[in-house]
C-alpha positions in Angstrom: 44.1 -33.5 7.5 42.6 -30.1 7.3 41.0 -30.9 4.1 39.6 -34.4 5.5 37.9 -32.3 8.2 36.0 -29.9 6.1 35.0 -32.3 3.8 33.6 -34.6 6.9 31.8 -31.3 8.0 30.2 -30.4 4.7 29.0 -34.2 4.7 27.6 -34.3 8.1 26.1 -30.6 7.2 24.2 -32.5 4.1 23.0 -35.0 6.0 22.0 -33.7 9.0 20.5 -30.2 7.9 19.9 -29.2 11.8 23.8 -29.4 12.5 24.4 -26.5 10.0 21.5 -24.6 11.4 23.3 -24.4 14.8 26.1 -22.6 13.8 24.2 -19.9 11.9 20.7 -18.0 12.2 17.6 -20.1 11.1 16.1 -16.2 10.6 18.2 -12.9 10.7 17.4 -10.3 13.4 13.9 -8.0 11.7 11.7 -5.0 13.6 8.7 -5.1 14.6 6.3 -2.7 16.5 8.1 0.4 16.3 7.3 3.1 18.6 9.0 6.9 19.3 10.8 5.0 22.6 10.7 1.7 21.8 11.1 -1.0 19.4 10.9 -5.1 19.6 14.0 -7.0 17.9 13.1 -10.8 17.1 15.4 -13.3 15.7 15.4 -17.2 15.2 17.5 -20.1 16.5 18.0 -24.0 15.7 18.0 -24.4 19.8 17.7 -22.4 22.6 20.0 -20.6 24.5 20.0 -16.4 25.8 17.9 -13.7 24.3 20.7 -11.1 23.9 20.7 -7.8 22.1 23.6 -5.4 22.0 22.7 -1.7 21.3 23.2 2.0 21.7 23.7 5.3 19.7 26.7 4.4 17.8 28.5 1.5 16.6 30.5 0.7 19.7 27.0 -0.4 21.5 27.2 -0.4 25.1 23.8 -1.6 26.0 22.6 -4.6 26.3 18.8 -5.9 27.3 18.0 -9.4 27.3 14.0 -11.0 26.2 12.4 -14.2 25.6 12.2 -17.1 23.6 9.3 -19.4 22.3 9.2 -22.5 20.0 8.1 -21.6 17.0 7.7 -25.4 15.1 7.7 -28.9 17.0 11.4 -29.3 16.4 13.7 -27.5 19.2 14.1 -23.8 17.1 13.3 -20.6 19.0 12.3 -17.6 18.4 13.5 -14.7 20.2 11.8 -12.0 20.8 13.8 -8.3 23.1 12.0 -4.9 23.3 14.1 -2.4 23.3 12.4 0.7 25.5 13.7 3.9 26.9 14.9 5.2 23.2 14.9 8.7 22.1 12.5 9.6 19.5 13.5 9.8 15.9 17.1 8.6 16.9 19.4 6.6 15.1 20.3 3.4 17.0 22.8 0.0 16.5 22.2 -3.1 17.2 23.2 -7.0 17.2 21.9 -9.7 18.5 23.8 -12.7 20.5 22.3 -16.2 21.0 25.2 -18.9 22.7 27.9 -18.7 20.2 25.6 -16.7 17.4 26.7 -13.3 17.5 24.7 -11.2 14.3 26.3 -8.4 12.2 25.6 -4.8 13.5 22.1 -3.3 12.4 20.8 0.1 12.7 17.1 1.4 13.0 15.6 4.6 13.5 13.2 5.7 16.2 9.5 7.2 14.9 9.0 11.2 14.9 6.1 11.7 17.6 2.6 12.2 16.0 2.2 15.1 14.7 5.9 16.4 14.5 6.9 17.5 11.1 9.6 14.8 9.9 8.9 13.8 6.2 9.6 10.2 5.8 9.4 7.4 2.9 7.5 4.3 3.6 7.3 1.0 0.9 4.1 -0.6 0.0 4.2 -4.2 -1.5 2.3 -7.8 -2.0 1.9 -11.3 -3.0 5.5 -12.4 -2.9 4.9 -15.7 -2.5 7.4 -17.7 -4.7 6.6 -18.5 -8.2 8.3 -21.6 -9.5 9.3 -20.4 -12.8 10.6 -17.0 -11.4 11.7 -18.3 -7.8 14.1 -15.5 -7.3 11.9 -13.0 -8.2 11.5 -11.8 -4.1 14.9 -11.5 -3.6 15.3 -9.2 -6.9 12.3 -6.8 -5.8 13.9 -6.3 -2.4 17.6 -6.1 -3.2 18.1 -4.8 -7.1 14.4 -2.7 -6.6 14.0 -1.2 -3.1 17.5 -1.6 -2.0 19.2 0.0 -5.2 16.6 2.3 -5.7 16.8 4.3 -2.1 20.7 4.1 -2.4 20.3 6.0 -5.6 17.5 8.2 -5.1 19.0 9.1 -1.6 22.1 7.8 -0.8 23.1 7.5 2.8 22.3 5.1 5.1 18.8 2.7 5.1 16.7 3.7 8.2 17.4 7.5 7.3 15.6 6.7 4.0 13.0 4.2 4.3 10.6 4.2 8.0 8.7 0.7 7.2 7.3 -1.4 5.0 3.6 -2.7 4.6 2.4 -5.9 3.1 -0.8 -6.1 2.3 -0.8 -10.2 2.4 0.3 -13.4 0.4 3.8 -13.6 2.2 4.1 -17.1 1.2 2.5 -19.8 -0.4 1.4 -21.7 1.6 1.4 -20.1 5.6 1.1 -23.8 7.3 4.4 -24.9 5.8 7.0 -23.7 8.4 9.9 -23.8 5.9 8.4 -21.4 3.7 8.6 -18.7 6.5 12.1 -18.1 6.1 13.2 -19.3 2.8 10.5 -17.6 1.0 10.2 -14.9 2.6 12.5 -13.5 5.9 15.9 -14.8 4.1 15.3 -12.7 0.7 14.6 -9.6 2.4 16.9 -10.0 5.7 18.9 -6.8 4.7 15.7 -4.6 4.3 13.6 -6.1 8.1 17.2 -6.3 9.8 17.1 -2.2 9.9 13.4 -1.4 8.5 10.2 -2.3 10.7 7.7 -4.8 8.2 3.7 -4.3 9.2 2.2 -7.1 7.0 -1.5 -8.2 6.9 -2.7 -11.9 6.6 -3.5 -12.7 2.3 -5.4 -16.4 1.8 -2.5 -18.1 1.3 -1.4 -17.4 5.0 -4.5 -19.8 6.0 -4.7 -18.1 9.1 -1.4 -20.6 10.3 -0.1 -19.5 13.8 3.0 -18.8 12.1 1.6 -15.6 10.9 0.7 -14.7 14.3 4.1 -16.3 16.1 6.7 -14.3 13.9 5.1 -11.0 13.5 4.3 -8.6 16.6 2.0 -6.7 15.4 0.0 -3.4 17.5 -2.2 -4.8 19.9 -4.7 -2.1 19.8 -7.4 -3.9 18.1 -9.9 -6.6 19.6 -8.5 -9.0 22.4 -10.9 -11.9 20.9 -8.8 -11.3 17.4 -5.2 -10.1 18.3 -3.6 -8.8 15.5 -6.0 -9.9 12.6 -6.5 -5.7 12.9 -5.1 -3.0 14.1 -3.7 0.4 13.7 0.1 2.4 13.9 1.0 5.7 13.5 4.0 7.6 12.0 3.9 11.1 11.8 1.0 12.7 10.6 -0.5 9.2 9.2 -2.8 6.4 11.2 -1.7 2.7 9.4 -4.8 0.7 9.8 -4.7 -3.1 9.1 -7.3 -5.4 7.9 -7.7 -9.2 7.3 -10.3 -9.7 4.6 -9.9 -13.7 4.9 -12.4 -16.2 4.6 -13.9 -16.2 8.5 -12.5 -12.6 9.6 -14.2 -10.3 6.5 -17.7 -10.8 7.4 -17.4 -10.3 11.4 -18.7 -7.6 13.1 -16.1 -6.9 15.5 -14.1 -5.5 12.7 -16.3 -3.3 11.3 -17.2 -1.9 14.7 -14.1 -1.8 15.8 -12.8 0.5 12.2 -15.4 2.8 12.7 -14.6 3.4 16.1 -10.8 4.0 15.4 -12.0 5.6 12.2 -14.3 8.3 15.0 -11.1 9.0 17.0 -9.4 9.8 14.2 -11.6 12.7 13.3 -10.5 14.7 16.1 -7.0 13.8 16.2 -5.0 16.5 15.1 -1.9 15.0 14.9 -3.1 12.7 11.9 -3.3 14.3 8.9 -4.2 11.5 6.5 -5.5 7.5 6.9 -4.1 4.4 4.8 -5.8 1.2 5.0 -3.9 -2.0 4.1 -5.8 -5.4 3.7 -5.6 -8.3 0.7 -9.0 -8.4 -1.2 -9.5 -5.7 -3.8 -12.9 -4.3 -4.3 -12.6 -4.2 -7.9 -9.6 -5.8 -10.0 -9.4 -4.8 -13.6 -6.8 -7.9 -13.8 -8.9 -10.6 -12.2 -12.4 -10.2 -11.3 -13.0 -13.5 -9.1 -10.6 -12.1 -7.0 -12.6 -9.3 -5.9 -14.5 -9.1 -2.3 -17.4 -7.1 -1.7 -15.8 -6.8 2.4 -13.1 -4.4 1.2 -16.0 -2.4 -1.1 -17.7 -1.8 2.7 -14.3 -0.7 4.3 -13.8 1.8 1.1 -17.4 3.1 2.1 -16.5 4.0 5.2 -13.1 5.5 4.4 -14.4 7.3 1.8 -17.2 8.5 4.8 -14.5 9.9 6.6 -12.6 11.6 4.5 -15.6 14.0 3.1 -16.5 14.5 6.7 -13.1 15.5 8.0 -10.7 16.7 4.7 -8.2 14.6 5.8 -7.1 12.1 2.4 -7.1 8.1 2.6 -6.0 5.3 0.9 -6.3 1.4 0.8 -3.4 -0.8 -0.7 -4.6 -4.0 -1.4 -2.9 -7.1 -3.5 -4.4 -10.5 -4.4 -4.1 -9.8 -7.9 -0.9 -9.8 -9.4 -0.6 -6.4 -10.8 -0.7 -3.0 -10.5 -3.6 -0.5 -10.5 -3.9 2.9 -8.9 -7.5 4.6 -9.3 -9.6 7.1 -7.3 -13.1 7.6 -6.2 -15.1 10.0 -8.0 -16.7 12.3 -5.3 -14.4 11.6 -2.6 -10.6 12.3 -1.4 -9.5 8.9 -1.6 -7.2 6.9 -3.4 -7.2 2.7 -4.5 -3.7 1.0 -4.6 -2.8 -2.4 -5.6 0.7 -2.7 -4.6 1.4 -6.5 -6.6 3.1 -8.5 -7.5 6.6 -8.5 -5.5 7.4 -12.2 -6.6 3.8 -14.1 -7.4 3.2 -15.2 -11.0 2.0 -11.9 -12.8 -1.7 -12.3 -13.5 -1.3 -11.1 -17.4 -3.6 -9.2 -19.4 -6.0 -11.7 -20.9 -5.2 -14.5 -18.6 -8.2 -14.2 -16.8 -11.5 -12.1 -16.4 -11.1 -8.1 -16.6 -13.2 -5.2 -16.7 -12.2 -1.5 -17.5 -13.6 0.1 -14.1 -14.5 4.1 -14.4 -12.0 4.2 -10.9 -8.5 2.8 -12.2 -6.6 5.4 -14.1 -3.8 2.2 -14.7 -3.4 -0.9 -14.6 0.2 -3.2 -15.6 0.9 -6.6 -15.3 3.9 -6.2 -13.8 6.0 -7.1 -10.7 7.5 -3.4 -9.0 6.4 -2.1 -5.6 5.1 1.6 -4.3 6.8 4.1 -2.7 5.0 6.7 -0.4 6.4 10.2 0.3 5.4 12.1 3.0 5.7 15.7 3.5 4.1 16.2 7.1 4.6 20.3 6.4 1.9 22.2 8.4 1.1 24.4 5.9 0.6 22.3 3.4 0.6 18.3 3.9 1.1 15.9 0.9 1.7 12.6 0.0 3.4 11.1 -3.5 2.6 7.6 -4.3 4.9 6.4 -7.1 5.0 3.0 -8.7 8.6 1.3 -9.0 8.5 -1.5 -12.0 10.5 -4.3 -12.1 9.2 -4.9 -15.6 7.4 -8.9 -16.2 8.3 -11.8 -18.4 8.0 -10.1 -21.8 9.9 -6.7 -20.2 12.4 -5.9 -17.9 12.1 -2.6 -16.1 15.5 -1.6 -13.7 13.4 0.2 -11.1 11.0 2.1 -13.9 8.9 5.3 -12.4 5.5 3.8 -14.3 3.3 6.0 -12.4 2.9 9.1 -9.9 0.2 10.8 -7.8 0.2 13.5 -5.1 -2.8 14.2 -3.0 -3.3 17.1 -0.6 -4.8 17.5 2.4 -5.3 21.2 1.8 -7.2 21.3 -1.7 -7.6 24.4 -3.6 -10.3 24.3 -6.2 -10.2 24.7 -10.2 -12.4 27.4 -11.2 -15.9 26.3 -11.9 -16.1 25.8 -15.8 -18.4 27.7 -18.5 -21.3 25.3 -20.3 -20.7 27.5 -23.8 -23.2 24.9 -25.8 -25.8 24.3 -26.7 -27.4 26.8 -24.3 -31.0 27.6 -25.1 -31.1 25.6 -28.2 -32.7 23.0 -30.5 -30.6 20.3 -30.9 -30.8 17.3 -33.4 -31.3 14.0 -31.8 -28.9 12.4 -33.2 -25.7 14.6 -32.2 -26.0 16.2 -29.5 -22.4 17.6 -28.0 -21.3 19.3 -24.7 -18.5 22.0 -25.5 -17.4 23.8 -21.4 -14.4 26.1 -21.1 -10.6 25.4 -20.6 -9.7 23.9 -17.4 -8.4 27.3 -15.3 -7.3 27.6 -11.7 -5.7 25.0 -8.5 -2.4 25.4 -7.9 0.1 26.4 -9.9 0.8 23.2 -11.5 -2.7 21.9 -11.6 -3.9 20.1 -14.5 -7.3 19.0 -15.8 -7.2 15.2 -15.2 -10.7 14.5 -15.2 -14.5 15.6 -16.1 -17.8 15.1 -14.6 -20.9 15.6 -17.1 -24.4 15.5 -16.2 -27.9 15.6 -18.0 -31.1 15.6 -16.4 -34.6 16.4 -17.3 -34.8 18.6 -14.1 -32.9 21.4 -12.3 -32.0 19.8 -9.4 -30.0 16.9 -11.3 -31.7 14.2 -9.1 -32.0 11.8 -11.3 -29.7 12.4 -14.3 -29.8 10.8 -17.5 -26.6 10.9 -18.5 -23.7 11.0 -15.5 -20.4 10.5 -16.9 -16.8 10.4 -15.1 -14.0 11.0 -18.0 -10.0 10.9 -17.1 -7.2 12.4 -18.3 -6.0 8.6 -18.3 -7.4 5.2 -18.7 -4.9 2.4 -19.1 -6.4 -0.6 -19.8 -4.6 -3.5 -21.6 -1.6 -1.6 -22.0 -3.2 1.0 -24.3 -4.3 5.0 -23.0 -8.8 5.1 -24.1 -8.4 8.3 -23.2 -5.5 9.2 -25.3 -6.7 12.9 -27.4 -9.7 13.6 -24.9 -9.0 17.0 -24.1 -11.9 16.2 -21.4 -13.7 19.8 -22.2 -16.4 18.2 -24.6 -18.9 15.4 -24.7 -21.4 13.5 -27.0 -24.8 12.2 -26.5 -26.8 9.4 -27.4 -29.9 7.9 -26.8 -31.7 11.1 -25.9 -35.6 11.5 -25.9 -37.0 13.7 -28.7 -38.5 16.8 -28.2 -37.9 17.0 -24.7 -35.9 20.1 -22.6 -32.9 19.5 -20.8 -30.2 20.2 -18.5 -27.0 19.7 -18.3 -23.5 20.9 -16.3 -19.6 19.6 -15.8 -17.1 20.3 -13.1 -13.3 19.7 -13.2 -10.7 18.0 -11.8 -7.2 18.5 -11.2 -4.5 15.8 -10.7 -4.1 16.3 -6.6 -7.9 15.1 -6.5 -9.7 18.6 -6.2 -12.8 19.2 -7.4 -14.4 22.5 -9.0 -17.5 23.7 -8.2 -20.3 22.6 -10.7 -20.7 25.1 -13.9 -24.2 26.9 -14.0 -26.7 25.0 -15.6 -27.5 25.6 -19.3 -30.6 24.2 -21.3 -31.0 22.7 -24.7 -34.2 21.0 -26.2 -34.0 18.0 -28.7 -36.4 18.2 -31.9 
């Protein structure tokens, strides 16, 4: 009898998919929004019934505060939405939430540090997880064998302690207008990481501005009333998070722009924030995949870049879009490019489509991984350490690889301006004309020379130089180093004009983005 009554169960479960769903969670408890004293707990339901979560400082709960609930689809599922307010800053909390009969496992969460307190933390940058159908599972490995396994065993101890949120710089799933997609693609792989880790993501095109976008995320409502939550901003600690949506009727309005630079103005005097990331999905430039870049995030890196060299404090914009990985730098400017892809899209391989080696990238994989940002909010000395995570692609499989590291700053301390040894007051030969400067010398104790600047120009004032060229330590471009044996203190010359003077200089670089101060000019005339 007891068997005839399963089996009758798991039949009427097969055929009628919405009788299963109201015995469980159509999508696990995830954080949204969270602030020093408060943080908003949403969950989803086949039908509708209380908005119940359970809570306090320790397992035993003791709280409870009840919310509301909203159709998400046409069908009769709900999602819940409590805010939880009154916390304690940088607190541990648990949590579970309770709908009819549903009761959820216990959760925990951590409350922000106030701005400007000094609490390192560890946030996760990742993109375009939308499912692949010849790697389908390849979501659910990035979250739980990459960012799960790898905190537990770079930290130990328990989740929130180690990980304060997670941005997604678009392409959640395929195709945002398909409601099913929402939590098979995307909520159910990851419901152990947004059940205790807040998610900030930013609309990719494949969201197609659908209103599920918009109905399961809660996102700051600091930005423009006329376009809630297409951009706005969050703070943690010392750092402003500023989101973007660079889609196809949002990119090219002026509301946004304005709206940037205004939060971008306030930010200059706030002391409290110590450095600015950016997250939207167009990349300015994509050594992967050029169609895919947008000339709307080139204006947004403008004005980042603006801010940084009028205030010292560092930025950075992730981006995605193209399935890959690529970390680069501006050249006269304190601010770094991140494309945090692919967490589950198909890998947009070397060859596959239009590349370009770009003077900004330093490397670029085809790979699926995700970025970790470490941030040491330490008055006397701020920094942040971007490192890429690799989950290896189709040809390679990397358990969790470090691939690729940077730390930036706020504080910089200058190389020592190089020496131009030669030529210097010379005749050169037209034909072979090579810049030899000093060793790289000063920074910090560890600094490095990563990079060179060399310039020619007819005239002292270097106005119009003839010959400006950016050389890195590092420049990897279809999986092989161009810069491999460039010990970055020399560098030839072509095409020069005979019999003509000129003059030329080079500063240095270091790998925390500092600059040295130009060398003196030195002089050479071709024959």
């Amino acid at each position: 009898m007891k068997n005839y009554i399963l089996v009758t169960l798991f039949s009427l479960s097969l055929c009628f998919p919405s009788f299963a769903q109201q015995n469980d969670f159509v999508v696990e408890p995830y954080l949204q929004d969270a602030e020093p004293t408060s943080i908003i707990i949403k969950w989803e339901t086949a039908t509708s019934g209380e908005n119940l979560v359970e809570w306090g400082t320790t397992p035993k709960l003791g709280k409870k505060t009840t919310g509301s609930s909203y159709p998400v689809n046409f069908g009769e599922s709900r999602l819940h939405e409590v805010q939880l307010t009154g916390l304690e800053r940088f607190t541990t909390y648990y949590y579970r939430v309770k709908t009819g009969t549903l009761k959820s496992d216990i959760f925990q969460f951590k409350t922000p540090p106030f701005s400007g307190e000094e609490k390192p933390f560890n946030l996760i940058a990742m993109s375009d997880m939308q499912i692949d159908s010849s790697e389908p599972n390849k979501f659910n490995e990035v979250v739980n064998e990459g960012i799960l396994k790898y905190l537990d065993q770079e930290f130990g101890g328990e989740l929130p302690d180690n990980l304060a949120l997670v941005m997604i710089p678009g392409d959640l799933v395929s195709d945002g207008t398909v409601y099913e997609q929402w939590n098979d693609h995307f909520f159910k792989p990851a419901s152990k990481l947004f059940a205790e880790v807040p998610v900030y993501p930013v609309p990719g095109n494949h969201e197609k501005n659908s209103q599920f976008f918009f109905t399961y995320f809660s996102l700051p409502k600091n930005g423009d009333a006329a376009y809630a939550e297409h951009w706005w901003y969050k703070d943690y600690g010392n750092v402003r998070i500023i989101g973007l949506d660079s889609n196809s009727g949002y990119r090219d309005l002026r509301e946004q722009y304005k709206w940037l630079e205004q939060i971008l103005k306030e930010t200059e005097t706030n002391e409290d924030i110590d450095f600015v990331f950016a997250q939207l999905h167009h990349p300015y430039k994509s050594e992967l995949w050029i169609p895919g870049e947008e000339e709307h995030t080139g204006k947004v890196v403008k004005m980042l870049e603006a801010f940084s060299d009028k205030t010292g404090k560092p930025s950075i914009h992730f981006f995605g879009h193209t399935h890959g990985y690529s970390r680069g730098q501006s050249r006269d400017h304190n601010h770094l490019w991140v494309n945090v892809a692919s967490a589950g899209g198909a890998i947009d391989n070397w060859g596959e489509f239009e590349g370009r080696d770009y003077d900004e990238f330093t490397v670029t994989q085809d790979e699926y991984g995700f970025v970790m940002v470490e941030l040491d909010p330490n008055p006397a000395d701020p920094r942040i350490t971007l490192k890429r995570i690799s989950r290896g692609n189709t040809d390679k499989s990397r358990d969790n690889e470090l691939r690729d590291s940077v730390t930036v700053f706020k504080l910089n301390q200058k190389p020592n301006a190089p020496l131009a040894l030669s030529p210097n007051n010379k005749t050169e030969a037209i034909t072979g004309v090579t810049l030899k400067a000093s060793s790289f010398e000063g920074g910090r104790p560890s600094s490095t020379h990563t990079a060179s600047h060399w310039q020619v120009a007819t005239s002292p004032d270097f106005e119009k130089p003839v010959v400006d060229s950016w050389k890195q330590s590092e420049n990897w471009y279809y999986e092989e180093n161009r810069q491999k044996n460039d010990d970055l203190t020399d560098e030839s010359l072509r095409r020069l004009a005979p019999n003509s003077k000129y003059y030329w200089r080079v500063r240095y670089r270091d790998q925390y983005l500092s600059w040295s101060d130009w060398s003196q000019p030195a002089t050479f005339t071709t024959n």
